[in-house]
C-alpha positions in Angstrom: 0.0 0.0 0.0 2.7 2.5 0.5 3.6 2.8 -3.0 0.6 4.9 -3.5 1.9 7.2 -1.2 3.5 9.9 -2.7 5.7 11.0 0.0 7.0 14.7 -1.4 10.7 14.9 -0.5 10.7 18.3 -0.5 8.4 18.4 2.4 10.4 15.5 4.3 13.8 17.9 3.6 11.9 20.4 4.6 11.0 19.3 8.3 14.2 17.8 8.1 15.9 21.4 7.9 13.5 22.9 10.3 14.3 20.3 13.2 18.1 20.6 12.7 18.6 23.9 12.2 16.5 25.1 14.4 14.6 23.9 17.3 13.4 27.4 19.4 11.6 27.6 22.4 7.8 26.4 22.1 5.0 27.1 24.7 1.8 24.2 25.3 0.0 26.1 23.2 2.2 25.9 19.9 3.0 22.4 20.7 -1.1 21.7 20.8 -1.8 23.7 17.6 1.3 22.0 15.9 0.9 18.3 16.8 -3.3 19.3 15.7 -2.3 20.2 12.2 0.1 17.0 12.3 -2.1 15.2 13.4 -4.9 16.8 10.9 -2.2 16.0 7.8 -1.5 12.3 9.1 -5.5 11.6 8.9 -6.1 13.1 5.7 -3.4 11.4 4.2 -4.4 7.9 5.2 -7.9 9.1 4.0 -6.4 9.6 0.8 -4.6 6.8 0.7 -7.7 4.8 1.5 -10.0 5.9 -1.1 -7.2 5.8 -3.9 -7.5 2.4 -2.8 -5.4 0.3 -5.6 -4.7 3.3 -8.0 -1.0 3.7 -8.2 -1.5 7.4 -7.9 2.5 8.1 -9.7 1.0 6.4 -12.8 -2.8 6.7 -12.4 -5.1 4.2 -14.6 -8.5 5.8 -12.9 -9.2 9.2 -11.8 -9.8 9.6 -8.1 -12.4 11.7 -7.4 -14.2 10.8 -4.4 -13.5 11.4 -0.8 -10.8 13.7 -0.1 -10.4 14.5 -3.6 -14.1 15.4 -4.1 -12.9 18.5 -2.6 -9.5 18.5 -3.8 -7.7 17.8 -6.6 -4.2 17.4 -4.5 -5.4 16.8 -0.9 -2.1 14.7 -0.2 -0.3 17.5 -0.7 -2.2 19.4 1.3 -2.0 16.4 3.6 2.2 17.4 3.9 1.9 20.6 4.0 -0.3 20.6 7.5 2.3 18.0 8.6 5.0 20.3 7.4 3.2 23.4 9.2 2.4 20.9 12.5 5.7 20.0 13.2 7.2 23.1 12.5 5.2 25.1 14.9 5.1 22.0 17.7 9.1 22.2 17.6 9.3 26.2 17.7 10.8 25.9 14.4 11.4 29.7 12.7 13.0 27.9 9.6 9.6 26.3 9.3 9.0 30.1 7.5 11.7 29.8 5.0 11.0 25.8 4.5 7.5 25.3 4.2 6.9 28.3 1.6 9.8 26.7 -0.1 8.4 23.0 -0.1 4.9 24.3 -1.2 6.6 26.4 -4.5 8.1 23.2 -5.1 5.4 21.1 -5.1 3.4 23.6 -6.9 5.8 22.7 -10.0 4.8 19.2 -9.5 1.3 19.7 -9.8 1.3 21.4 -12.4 3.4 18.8 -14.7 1.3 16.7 -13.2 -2.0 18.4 -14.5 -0.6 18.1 -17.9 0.2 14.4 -17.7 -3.5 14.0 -16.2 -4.9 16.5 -19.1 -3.2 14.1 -21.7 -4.2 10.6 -20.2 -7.6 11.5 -19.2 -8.9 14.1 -22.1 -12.3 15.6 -21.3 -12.8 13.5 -18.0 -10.3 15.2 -16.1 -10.8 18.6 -17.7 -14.0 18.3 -16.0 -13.7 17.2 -12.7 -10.7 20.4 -13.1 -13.6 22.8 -13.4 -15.4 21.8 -11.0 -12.8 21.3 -8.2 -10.2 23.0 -6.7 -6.6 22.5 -7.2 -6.2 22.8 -3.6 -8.6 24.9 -1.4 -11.6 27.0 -1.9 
């Protein structure tokens, strides 16, 4: 099952860089918003992952389109970026400002070759389903 999880290394380096190079002073209240959004990332990844159930979401032979991605056309990414955010703000992280705009520019980029790839397999289907949802958030 993990090899439909696209696990975005720029947010992995990103953390990464955060934890190292900077782990700040943090009060119970960051540390309760940041392990939220962690958390908040964690489940809507799984919840991706469980209703791309056996599309192999690198090379994609279905559209997914239900569930998370009913509201979403990329909610895994969205799904690192609140894990990104969480863990950043839990460890008092001020790289998590240089790191997580960073990470989400670089997935941006992905997306968008990714949209083409998706405009090319799928035609009309996922020009669609691209009107009609978001590429990330409302």
């Amino acid at each position: 099952m993990l090899r439909n999880v696209p696990i975005p290394s720029e947010h992995l380096v990103g953390i990464a860089a955060a934890l190292v190079l900077d782990r700040g002073p943090t009060t119970p209240a960051r540390r309760l918003v940041g392990w939220s959004l962690a958390a908040a990332g964690v489940v809507l990844a799984a919840r991706c992952v469980r209703v791309a159930g056996r599309v192999h979401l690198a090379a994609p032979d279905d559209l997914v389109t239900a569930g998370p991605y009913a509201v979403s056309r990329n909610p895994m990414y969205l799904a690192w970026a609140l894990l990104h955010l969480g863990v950043g703000l839990a460890a008092g992280s001020r790289w998590t400002l240089v790191t997580l705009p960073a990470a989400c520019g670089w997935t941006h980029a992905e997306v968008l070759r990714e949209e083409r790839a998706l405009t090319e397999r799928f035609g009309t289907r996922y020009r669609t389903y691209r009107t009609t949802v978001p590429r990330y958030l409302r």
